[in-house]
Backbone bond lengths (Angstrom), bond angles and torsions (degrees), N, CA, C in turn:
res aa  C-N    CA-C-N  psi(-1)  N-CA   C-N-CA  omega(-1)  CA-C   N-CA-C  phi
1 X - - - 1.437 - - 1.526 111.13 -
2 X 1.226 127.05 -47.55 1.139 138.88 164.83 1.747 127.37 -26.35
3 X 1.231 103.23 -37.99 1.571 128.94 -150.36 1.347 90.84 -102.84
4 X 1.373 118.78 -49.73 1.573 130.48 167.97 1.758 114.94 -40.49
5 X 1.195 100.27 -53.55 1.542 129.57 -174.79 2.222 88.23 -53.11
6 X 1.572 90.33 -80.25 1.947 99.38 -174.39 1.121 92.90 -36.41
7 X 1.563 133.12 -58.01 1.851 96.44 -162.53 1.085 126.04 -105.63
8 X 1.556 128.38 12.05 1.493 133.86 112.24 1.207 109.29 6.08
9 X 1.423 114.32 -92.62 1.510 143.65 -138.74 1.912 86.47 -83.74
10 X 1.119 105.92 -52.31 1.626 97.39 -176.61 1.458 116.12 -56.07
11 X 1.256 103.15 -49.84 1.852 101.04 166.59 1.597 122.02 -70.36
12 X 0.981 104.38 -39.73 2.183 81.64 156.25 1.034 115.95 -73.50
13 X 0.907 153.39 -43.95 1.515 141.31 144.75 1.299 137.90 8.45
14 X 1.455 101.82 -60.47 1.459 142.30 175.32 1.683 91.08 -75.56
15 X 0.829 120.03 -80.51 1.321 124.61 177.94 1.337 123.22 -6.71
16 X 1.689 103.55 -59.57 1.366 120.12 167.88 1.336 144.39 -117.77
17 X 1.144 83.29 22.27 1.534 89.83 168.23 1.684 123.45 -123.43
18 X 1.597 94.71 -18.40 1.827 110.73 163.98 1.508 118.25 -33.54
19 X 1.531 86.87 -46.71 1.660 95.70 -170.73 1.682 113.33 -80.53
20 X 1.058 115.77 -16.24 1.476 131.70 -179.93 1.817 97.96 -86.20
21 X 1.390 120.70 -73.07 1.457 113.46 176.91 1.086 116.99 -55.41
22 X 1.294 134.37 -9.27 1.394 119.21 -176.13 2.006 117.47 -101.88
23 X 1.230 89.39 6.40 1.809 115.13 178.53 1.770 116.49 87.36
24 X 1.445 101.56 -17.26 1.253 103.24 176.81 1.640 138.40 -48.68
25 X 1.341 101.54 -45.41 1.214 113.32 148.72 1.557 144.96 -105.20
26 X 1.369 133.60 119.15 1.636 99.95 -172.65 1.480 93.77 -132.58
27 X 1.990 80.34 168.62 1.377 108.73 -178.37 1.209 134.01 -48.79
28 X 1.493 118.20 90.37 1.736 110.83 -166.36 1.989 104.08 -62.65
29 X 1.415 77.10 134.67 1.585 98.40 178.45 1.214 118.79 -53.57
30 X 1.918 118.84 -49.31 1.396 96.18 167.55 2.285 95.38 -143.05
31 X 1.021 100.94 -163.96 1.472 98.19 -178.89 1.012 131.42 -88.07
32 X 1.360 118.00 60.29 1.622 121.79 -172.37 1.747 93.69 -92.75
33 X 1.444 123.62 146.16 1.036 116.02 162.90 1.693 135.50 -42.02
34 X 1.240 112.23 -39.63 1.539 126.29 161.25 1.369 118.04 -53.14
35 X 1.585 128.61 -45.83 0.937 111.54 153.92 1.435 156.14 -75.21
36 X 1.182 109.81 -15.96 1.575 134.72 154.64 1.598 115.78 -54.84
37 X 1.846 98.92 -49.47 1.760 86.14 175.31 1.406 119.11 -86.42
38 X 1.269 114.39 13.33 1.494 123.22 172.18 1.425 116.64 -86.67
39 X 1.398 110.08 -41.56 1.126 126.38 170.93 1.919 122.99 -56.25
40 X 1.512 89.34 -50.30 1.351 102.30 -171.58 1.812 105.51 -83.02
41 X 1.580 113.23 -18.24 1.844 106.73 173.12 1.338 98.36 -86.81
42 X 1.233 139.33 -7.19 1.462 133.91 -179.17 1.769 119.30 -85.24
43 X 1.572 93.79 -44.69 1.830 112.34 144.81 1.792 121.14 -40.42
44 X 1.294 98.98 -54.72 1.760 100.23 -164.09 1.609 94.44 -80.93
45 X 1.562 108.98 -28.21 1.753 93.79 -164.90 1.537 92.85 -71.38
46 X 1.429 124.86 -65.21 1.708 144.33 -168.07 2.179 85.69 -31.59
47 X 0.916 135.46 -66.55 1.529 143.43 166.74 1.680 112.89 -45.25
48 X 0.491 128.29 0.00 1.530 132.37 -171.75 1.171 107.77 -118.31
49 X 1.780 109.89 -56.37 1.728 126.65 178.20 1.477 96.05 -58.93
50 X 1.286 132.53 -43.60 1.560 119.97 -163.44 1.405 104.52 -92.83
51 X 1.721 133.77 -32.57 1.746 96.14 172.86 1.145 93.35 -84.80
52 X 1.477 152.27 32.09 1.514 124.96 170.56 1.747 90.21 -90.64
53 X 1.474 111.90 -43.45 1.551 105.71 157.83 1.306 140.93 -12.87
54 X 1.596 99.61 -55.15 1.236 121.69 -138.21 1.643 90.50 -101.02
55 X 1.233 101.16 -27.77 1.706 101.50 -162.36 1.759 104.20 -115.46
């Protein structure tokens, strides 16, 4: 059960932080709306570009 749990947690992980290490998306500095939706279209595009990849 345990082991189940680690790669759980390793694949959300991956999930969210791919898009952050890979420059596509970054960490808005503080919470202005502009930066949040910058953050979050840089997330959906970086996800989009890879299953259009993938598929």
């Amino acid at each position: 059960m345990k082991i189940v749990a680690i790669i759980v947690l390793v694949v959300i992980a991956l999930f969210l932080l791919l898009p952050i290490l890979s420059g596509s998306a970054s960490i808005p500095e503080d919470f202005s709306a502009m930066e949040i939706g910058d953050f979050i279209s840089g997330y959906v595009h970086y996800w989009f570009t890879a299953l259009r990849r993938i598929f």
